[in-house]
PDB file with one MODEL, atoms N, CA, C and O in Angstrom:
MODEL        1
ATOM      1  N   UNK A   1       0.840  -1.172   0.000  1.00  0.00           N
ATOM      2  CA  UNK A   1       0.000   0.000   0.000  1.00  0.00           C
ATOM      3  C   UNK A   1       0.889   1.241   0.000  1.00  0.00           C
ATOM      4  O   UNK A   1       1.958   1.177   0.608  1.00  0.00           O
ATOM      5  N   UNK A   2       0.564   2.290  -0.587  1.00  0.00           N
ATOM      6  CA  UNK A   2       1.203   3.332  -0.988  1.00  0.00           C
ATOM      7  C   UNK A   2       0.366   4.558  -0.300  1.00  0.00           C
ATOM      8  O   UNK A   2      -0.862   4.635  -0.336  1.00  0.00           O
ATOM      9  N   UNK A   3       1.075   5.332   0.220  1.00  0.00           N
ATOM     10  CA  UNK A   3       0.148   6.483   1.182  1.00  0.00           C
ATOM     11  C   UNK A   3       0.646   7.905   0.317  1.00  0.00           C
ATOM     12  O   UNK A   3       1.847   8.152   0.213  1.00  0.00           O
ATOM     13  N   UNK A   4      -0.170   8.608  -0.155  1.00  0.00           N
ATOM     14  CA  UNK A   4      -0.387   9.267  -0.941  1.00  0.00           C
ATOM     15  C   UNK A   4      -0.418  10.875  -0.109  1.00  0.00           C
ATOM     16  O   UNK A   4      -1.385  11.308   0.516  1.00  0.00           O
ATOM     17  N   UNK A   5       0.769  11.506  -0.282  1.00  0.00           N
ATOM     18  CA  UNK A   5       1.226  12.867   0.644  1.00  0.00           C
ATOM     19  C   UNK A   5       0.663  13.629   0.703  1.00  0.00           C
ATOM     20  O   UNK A   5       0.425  13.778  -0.496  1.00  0.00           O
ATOM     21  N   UNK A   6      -0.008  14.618   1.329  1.00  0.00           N
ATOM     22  CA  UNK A   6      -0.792  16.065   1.235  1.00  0.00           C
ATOM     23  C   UNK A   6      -0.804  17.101   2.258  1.00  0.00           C
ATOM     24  O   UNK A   6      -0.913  17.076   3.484  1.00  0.00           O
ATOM     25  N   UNK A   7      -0.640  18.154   1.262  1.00  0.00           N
ATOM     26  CA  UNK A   7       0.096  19.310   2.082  1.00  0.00           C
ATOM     27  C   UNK A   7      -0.158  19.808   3.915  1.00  0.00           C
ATOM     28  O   UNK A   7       0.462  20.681   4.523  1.00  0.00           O
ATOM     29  N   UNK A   8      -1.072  19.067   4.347  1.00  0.00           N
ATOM     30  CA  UNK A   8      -1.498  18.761   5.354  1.00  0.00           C
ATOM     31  C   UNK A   8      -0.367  18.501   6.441  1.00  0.00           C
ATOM     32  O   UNK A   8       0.067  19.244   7.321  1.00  0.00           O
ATOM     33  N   UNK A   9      -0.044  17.238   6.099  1.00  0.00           N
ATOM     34  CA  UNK A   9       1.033  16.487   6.848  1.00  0.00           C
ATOM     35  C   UNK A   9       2.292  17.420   6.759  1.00  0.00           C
ATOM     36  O   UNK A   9       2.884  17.734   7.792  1.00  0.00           O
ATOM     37  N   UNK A  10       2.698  17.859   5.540  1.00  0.00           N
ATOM     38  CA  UNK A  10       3.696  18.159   5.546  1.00  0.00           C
ATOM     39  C   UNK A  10       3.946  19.907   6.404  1.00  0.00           C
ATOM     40  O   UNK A  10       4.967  20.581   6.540  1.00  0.00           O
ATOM     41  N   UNK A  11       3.083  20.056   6.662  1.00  0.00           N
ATOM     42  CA  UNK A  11       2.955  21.557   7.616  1.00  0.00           C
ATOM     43  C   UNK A  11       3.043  21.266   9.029  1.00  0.00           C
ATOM     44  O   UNK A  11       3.729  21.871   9.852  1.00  0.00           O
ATOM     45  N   UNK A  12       1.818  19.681   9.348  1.00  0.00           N
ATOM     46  CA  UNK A  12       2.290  19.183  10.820  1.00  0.00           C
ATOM     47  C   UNK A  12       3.580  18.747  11.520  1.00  0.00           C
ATOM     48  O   UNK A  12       3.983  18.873  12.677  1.00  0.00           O
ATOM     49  N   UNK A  13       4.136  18.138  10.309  1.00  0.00           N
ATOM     50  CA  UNK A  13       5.811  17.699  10.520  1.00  0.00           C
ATOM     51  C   UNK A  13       6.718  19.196  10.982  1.00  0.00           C
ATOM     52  O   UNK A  13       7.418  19.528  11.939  1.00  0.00           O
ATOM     53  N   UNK A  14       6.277  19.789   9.797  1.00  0.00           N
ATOM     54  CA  UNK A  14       7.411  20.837  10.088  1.00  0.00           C
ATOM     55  C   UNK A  14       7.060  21.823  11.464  1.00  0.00           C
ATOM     56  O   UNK A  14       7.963  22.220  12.199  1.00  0.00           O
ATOM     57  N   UNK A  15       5.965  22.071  11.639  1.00  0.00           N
ATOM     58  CA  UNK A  15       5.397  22.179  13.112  1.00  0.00           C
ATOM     59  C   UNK A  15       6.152  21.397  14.319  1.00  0.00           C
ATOM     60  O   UNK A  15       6.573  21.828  15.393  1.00  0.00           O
ATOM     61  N   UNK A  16       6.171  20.055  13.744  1.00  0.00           N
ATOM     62  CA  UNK A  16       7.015  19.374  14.714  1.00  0.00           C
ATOM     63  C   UNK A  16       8.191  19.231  15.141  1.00  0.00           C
ATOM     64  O   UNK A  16       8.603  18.980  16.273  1.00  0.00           O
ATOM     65  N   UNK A  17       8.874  19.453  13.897  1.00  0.00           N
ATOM     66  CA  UNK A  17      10.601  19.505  14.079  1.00  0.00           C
ATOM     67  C   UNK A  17      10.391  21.100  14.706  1.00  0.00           C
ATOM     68  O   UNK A  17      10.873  21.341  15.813  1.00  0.00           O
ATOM     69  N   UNK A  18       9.617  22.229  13.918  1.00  0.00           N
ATOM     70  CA  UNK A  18       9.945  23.821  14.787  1.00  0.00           C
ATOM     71  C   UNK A  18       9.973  23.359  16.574  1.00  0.00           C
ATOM     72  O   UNK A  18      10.915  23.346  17.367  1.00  0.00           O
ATOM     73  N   UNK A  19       8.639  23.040  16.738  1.00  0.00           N
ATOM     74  CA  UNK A  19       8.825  22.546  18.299  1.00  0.00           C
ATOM     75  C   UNK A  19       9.932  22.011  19.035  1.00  0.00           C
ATOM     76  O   UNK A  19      10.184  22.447  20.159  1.00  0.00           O
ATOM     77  N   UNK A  20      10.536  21.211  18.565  1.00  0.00           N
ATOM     78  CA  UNK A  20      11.780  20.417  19.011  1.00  0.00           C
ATOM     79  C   UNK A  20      12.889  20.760  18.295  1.00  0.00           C
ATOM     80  O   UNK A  20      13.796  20.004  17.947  1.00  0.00           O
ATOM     81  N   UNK A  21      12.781  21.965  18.082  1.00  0.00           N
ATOM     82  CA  UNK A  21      14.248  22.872  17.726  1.00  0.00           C
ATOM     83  C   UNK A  21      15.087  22.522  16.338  1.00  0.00           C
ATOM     84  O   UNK A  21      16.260  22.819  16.114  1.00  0.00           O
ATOM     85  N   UNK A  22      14.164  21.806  15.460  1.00  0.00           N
ATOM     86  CA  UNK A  22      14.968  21.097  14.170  1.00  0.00           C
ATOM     87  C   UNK A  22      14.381  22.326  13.025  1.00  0.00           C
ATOM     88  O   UNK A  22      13.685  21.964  12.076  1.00  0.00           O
ATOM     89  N   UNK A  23      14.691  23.603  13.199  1.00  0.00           N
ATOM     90  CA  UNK A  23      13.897  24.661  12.067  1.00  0.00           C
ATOM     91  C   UNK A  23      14.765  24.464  10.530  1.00  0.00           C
ATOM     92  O   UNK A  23      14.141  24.583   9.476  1.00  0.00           O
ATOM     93  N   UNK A  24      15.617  24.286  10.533  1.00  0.00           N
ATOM     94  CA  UNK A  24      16.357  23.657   9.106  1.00  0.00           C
ATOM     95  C   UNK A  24      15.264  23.028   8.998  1.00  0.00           C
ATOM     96  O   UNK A  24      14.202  23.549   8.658  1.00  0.00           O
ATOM     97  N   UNK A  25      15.413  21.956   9.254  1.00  0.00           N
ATOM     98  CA  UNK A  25      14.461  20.657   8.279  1.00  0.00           C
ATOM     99  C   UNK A  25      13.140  21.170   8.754  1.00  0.00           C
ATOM    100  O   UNK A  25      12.321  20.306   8.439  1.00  0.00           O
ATOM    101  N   UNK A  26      12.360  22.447   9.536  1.00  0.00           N
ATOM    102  CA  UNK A  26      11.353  22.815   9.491  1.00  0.00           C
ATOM    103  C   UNK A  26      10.914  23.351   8.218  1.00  0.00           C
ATOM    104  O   UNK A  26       9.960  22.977   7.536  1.00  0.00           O
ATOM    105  N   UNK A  27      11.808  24.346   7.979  1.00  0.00           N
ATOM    106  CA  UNK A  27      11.478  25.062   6.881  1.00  0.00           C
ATOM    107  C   UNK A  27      11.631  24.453   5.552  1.00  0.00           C
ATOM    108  O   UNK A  27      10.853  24.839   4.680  1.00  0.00           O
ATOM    109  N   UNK A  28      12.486  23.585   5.264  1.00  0.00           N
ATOM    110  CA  UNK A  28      11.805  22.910   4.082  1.00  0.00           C
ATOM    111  C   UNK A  28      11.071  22.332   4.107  1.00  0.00           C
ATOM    112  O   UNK A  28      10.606  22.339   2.967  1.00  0.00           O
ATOM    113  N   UNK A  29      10.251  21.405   5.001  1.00  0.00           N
ATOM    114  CA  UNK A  29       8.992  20.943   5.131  1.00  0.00           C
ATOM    115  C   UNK A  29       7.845  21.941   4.921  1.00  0.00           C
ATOM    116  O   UNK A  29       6.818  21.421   4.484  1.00  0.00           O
ATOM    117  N   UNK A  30       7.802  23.253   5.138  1.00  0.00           N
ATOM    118  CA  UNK A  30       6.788  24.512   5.443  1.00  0.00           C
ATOM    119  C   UNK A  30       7.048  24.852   4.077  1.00  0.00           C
ATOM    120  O   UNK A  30       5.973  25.197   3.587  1.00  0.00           O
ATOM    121  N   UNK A  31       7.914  24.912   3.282  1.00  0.00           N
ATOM    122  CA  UNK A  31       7.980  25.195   2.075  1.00  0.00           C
ATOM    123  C   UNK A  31       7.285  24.431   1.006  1.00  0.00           C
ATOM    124  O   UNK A  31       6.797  24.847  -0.045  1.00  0.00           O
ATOM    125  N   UNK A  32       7.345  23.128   1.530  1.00  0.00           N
ATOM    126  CA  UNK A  32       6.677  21.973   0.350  1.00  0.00           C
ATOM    127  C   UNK A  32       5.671  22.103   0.660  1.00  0.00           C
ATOM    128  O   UNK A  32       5.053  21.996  -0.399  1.00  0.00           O
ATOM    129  N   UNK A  33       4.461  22.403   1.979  1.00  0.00           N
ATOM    130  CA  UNK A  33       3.579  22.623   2.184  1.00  0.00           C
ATOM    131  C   UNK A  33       2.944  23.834   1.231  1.00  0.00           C
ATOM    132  O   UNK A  33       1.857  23.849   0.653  1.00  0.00           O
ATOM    133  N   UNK A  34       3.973  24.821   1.265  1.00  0.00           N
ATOM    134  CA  UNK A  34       3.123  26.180   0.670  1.00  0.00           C
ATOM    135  C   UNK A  34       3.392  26.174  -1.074  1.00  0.00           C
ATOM    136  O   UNK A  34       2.993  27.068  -1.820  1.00  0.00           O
ATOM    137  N   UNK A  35       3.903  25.362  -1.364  1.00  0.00           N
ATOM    138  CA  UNK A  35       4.209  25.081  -2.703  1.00  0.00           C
ATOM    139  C   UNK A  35       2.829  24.938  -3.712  1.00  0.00           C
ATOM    140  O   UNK A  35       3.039  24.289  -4.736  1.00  0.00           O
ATOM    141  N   UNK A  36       2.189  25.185  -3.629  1.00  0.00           N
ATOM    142  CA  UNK A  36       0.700  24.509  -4.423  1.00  0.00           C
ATOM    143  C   UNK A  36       0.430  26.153  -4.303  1.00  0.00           C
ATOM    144  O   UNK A  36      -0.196  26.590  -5.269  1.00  0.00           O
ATOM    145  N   UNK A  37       0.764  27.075  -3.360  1.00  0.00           N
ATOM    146  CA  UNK A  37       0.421  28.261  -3.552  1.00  0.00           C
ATOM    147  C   UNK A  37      -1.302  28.331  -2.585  1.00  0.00           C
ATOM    148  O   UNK A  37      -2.163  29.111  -2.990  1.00  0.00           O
ATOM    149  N   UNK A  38      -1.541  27.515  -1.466  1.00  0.00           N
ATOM    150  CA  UNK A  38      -2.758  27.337  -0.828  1.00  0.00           C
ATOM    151  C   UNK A  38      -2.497  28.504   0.120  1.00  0.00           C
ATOM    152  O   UNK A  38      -1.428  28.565   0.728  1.00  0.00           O
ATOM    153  N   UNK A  39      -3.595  29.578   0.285  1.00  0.00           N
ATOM    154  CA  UNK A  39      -3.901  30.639   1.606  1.00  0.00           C
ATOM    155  C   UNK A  39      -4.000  30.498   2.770  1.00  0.00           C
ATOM    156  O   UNK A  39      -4.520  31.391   3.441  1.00  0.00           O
ATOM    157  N   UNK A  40      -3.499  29.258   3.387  1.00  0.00           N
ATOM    158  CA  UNK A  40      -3.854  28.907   4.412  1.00  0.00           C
ATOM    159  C   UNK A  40      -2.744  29.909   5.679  1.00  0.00           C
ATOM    160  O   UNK A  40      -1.549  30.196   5.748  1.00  0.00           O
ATOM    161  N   UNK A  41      -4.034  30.177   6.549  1.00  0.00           N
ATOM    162  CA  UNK A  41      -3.053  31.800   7.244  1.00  0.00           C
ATOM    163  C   UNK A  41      -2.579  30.858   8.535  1.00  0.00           C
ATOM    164  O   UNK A  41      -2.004  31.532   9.389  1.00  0.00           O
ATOM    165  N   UNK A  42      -2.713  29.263   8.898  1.00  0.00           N
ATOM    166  CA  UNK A  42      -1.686  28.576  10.025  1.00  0.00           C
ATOM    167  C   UNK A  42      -0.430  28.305   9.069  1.00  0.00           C
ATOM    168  O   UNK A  42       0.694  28.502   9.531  1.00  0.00           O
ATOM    169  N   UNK A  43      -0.545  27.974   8.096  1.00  0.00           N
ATOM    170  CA  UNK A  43       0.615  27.486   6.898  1.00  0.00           C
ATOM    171  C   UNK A  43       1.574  28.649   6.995  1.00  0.00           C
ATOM    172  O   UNK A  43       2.795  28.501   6.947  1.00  0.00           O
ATOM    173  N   UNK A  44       0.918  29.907   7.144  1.00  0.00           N
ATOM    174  CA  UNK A  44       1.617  31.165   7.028  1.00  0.00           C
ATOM    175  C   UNK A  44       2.032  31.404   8.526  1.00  0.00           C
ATOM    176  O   UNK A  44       2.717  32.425   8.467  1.00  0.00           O
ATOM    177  N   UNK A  45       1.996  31.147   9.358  1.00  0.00           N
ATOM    178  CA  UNK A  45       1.613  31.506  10.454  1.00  0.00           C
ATOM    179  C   UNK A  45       3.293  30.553  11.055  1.00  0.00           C
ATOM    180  O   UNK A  45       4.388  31.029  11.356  1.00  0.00           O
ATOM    181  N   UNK A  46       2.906  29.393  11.030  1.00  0.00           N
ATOM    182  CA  UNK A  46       4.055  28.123  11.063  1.00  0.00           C
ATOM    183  C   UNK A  46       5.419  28.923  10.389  1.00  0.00           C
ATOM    184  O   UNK A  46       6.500  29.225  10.895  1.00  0.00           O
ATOM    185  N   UNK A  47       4.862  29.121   9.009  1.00  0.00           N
ATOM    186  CA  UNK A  47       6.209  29.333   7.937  1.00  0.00           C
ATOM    187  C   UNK A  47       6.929  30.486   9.197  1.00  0.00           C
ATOM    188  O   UNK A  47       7.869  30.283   9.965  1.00  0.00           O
ATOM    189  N   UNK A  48       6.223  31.486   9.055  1.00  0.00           N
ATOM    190  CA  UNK A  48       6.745  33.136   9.672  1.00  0.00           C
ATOM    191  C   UNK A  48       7.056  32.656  10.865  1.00  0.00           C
ATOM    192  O   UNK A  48       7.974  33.473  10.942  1.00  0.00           O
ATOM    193  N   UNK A  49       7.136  32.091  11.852  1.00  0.00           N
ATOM    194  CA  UNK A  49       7.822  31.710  13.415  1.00  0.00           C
ATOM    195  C   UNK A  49       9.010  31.060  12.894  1.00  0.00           C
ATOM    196  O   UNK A  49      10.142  31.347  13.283  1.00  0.00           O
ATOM    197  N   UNK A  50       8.708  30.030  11.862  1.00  0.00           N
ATOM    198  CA  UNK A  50      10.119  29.039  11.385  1.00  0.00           C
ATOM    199  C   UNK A  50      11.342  30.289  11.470  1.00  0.00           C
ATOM    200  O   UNK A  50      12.264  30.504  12.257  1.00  0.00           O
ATOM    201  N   UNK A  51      10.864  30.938  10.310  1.00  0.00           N
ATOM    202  CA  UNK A  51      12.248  32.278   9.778  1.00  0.00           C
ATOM    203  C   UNK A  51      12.257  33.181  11.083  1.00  0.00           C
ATOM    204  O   UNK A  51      13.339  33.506  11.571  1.00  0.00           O
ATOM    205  N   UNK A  52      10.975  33.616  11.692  1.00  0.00           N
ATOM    206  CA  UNK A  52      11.693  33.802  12.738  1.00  0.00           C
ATOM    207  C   UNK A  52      12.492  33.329  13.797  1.00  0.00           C
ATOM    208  O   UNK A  52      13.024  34.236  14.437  1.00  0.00           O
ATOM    209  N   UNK A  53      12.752  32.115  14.197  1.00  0.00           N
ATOM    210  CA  UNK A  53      13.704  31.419  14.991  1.00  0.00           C
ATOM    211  C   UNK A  53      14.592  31.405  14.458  1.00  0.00           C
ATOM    212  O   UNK A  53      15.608  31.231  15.131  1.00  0.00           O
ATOM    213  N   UNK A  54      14.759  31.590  12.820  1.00  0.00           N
ATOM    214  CA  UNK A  54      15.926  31.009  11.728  1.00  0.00           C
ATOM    215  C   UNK A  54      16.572  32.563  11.867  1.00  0.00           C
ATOM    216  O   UNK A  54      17.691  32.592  11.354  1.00  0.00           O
ATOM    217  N   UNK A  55      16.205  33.707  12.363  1.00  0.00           N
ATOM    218  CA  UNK A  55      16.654  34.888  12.544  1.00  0.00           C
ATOM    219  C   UNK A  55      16.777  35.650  10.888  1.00  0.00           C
ATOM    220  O   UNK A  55      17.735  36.303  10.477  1.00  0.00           O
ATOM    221  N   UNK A  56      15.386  35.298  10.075  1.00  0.00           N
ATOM    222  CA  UNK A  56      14.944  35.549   8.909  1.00  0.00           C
ATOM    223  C   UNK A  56      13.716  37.054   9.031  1.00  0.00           C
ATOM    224  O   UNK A  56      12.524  36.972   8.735  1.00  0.00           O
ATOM    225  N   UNK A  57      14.262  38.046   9.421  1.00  0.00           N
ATOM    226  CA  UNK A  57      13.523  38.982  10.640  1.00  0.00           C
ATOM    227  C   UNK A  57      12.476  39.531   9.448  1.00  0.00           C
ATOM    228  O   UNK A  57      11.278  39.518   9.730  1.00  0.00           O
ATOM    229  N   UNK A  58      12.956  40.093   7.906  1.00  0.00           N
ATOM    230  CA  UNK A  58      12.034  40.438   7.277  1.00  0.00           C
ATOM    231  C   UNK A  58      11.257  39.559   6.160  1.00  0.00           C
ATOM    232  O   UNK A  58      10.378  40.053   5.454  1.00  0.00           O
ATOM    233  N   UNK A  59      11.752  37.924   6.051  1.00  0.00           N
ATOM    234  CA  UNK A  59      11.118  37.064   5.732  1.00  0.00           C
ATOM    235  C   UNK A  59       9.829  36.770   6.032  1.00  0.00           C
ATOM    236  O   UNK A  59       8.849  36.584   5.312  1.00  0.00           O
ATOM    237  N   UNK A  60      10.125  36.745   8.298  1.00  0.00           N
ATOM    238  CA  UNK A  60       9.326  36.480   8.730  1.00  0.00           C
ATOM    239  C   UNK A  60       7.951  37.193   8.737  1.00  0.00           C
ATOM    240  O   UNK A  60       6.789  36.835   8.544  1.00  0.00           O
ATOM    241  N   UNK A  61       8.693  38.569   9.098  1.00  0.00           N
ATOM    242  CA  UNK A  61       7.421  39.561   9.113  1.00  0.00           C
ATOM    243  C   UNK A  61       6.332  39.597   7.954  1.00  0.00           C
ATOM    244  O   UNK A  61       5.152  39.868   8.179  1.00  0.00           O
ATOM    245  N   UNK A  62       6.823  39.307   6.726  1.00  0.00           N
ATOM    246  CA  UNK A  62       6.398  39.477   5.883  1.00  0.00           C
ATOM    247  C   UNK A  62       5.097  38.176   5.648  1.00  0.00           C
ATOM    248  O   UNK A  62       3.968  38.292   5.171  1.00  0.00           O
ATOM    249  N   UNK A  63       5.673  37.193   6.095  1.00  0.00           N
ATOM    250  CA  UNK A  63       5.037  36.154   5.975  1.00  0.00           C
ATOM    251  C   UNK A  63       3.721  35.757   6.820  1.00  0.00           C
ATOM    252  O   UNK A  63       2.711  35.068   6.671  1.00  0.00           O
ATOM    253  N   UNK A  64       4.409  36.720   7.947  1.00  0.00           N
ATOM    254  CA  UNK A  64       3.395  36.673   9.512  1.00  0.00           C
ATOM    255  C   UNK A  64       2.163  37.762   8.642  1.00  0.00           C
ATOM    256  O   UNK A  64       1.058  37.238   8.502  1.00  0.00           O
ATOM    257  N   UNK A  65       2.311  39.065   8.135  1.00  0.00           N
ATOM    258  CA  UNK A  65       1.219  39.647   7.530  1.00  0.00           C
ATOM    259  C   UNK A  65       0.402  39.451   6.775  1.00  0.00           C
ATOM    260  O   UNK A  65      -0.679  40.019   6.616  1.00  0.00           O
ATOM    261  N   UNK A  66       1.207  38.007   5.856  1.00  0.00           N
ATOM    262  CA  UNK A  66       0.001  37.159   4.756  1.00  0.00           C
ATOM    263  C   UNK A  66      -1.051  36.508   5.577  1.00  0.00           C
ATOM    264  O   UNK A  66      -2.262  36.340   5.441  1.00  0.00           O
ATOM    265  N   UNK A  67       0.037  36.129   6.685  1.00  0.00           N
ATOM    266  CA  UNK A  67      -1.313  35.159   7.861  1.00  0.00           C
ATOM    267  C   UNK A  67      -2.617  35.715   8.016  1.00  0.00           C
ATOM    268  O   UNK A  67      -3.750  35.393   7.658  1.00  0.00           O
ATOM    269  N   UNK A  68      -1.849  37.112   8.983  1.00  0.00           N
ATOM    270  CA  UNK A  68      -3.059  38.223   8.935  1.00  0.00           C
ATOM    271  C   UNK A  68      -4.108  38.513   7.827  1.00  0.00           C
ATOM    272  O   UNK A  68      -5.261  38.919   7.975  1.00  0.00           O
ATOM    273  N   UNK A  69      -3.493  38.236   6.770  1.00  0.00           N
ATOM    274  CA  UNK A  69      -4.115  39.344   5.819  1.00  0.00           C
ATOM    275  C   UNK A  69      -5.513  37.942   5.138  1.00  0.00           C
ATOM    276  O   UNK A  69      -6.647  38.250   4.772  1.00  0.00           O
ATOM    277  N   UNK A  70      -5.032  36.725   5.153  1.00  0.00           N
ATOM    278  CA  UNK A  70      -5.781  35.667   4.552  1.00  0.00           C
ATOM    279  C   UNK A  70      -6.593  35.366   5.954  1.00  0.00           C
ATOM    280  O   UNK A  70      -7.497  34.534   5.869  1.00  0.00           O
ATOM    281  N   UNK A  71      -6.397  35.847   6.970  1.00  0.00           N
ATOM    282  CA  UNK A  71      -7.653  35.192   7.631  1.00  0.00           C
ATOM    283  C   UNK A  71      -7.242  35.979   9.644  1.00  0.00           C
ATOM    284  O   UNK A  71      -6.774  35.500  10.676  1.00  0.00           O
ATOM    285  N   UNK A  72      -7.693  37.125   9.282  1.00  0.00           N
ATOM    286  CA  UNK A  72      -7.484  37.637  10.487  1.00  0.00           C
ATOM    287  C   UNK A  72      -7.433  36.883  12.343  1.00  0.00           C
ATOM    288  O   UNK A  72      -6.790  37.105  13.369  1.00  0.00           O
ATOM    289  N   UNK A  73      -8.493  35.967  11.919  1.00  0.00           N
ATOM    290  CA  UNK A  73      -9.140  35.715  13.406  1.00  0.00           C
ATOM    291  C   UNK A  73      -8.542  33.586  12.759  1.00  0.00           C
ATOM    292  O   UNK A  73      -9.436  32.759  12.577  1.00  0.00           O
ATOM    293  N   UNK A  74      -7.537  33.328  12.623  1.00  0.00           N
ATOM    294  CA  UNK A  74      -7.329  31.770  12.235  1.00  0.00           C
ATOM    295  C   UNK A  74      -7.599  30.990  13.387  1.00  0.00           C
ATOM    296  O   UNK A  74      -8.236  29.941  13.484  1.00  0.00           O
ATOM    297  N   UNK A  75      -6.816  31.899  14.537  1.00  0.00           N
ATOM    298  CA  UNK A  75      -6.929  30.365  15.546  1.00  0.00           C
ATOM    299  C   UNK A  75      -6.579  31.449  16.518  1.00  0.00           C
ATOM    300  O   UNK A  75      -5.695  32.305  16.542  1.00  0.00           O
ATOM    301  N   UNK A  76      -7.706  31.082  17.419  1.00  0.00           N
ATOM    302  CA  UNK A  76      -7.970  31.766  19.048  1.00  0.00           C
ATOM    303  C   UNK A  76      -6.489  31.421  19.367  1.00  0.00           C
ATOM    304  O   UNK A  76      -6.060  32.479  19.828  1.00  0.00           O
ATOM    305  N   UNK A  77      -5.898  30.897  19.372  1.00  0.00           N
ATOM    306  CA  UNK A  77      -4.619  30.372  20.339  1.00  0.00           C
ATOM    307  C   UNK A  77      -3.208  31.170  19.506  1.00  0.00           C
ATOM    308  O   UNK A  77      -2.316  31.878  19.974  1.00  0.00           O
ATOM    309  N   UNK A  78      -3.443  30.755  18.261  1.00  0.00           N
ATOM    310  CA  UNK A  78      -2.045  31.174  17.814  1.00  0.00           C
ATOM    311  C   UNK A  78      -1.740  32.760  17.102  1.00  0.00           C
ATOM    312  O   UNK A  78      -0.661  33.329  16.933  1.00  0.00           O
ATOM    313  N   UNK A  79      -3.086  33.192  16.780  1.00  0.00           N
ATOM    314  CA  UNK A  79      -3.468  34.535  16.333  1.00  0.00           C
ATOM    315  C   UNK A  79      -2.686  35.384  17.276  1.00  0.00           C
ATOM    316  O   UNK A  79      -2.015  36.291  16.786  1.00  0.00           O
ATOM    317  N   UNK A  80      -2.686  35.152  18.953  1.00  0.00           N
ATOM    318  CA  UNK A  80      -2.499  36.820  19.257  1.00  0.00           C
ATOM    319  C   UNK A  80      -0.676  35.964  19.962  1.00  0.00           C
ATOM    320  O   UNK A  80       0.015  36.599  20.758  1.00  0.00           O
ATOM    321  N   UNK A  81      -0.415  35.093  19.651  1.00  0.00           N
ATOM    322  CA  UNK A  81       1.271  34.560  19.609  1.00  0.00           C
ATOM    323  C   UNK A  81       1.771  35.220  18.070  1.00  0.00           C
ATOM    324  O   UNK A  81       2.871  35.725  17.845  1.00  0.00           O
ATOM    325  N   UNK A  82       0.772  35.080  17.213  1.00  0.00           N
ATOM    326  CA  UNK A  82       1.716  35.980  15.883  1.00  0.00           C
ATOM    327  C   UNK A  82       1.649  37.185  15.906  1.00  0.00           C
ATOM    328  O   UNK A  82       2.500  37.861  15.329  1.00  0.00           O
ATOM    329  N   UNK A  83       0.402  37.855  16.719  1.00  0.00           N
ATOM    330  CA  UNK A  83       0.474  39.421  16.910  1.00  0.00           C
ATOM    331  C   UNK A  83       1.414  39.566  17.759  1.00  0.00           C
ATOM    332  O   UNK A  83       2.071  40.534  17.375  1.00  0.00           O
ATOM    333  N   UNK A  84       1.809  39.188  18.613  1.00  0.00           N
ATOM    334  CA  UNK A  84       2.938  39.476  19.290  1.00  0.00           C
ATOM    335  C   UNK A  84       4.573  39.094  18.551  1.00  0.00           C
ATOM    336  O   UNK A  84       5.585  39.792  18.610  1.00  0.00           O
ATOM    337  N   UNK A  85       4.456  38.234  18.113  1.00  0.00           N
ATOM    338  CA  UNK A  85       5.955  38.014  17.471  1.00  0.00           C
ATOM    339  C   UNK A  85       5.924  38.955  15.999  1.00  0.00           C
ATOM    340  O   UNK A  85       7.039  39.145  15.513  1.00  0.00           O
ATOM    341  N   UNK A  86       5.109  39.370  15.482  1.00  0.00           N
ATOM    342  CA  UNK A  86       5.394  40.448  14.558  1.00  0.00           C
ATOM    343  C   UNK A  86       5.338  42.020  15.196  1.00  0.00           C
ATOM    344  O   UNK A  86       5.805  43.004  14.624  1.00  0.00           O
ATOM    345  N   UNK A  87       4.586  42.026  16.652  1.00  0.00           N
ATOM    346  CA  UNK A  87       5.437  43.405  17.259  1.00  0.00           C
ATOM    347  C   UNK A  87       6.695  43.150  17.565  1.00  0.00           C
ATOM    348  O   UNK A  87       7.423  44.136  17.454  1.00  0.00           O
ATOM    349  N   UNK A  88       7.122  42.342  17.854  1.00  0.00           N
ATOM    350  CA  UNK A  88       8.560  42.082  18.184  1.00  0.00           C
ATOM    351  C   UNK A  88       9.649  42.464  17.639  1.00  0.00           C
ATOM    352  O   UNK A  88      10.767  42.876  17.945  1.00  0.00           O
ATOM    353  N   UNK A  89       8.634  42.061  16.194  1.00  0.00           N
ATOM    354  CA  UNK A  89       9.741  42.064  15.046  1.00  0.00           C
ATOM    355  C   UNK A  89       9.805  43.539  14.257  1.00  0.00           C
ATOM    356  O   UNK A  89      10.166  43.742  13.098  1.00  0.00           O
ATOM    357  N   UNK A  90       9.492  44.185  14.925  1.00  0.00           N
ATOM    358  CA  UNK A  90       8.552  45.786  14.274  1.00  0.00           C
ATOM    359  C   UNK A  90       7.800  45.483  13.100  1.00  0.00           C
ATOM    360  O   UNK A  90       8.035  46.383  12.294  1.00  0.00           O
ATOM    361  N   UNK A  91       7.265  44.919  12.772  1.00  0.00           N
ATOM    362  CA  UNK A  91       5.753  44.747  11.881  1.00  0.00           C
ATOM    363  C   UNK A  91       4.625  44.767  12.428  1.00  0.00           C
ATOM    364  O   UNK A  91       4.044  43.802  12.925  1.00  0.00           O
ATOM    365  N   UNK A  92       4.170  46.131  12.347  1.00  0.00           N
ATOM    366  CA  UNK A  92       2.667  46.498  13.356  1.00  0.00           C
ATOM    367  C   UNK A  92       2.054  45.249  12.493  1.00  0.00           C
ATOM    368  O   UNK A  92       2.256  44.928  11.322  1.00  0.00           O
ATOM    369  N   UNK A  93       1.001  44.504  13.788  1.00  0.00           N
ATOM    370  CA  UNK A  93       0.089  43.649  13.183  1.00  0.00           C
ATOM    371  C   UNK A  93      -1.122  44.185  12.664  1.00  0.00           C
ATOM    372  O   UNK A  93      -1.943  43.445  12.124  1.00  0.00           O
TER     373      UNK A  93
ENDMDL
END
């Protein structure tokens, strides 16, 4: 049986290595995820913390504002953790 990949997984992984400090192999995982070109503002959200840990300061910001911008209110929990890490980063949210 053959298990058939989707961009899904590949955003949770890289979620997972960010957590446990592996952001190299985060961010190419977050990359193959956003590759199809999908709006998804946690996809964006994941990506922009990656570069920010990766000390990618206007990557990140930039990426953290697509979050914003595709879906203001994504997730009660992680929404006002990216408003805060893009004040951080001086990118008014």
């Amino acid at each position: 049986m053959k298990i058939r990949p989707f961009i899904e997984m590949d955003d949770a992984y890289a979620w997972a290595l960010h957590v446990n400090g592996r952001d190299g192999e985060a961010l190419a995982h977050e990359r193959q995820a956003m590759q199809l070109g999908t709006r998804n503002a946690l996809f964006f959200c994941h990506a922009g913390m990656i570069e920010r840990t990766l000390g990618q300061t206007a990557a990140a910001t930039a990426i953290l504002k697509q979050a914003l911008a595709s879906n203001p209110h994504f997730s009660p929990y992680q929404e006002p953790v990216l408003r805060q890490a893009l004040t951080e980063l001086g990118g008014t949210p």
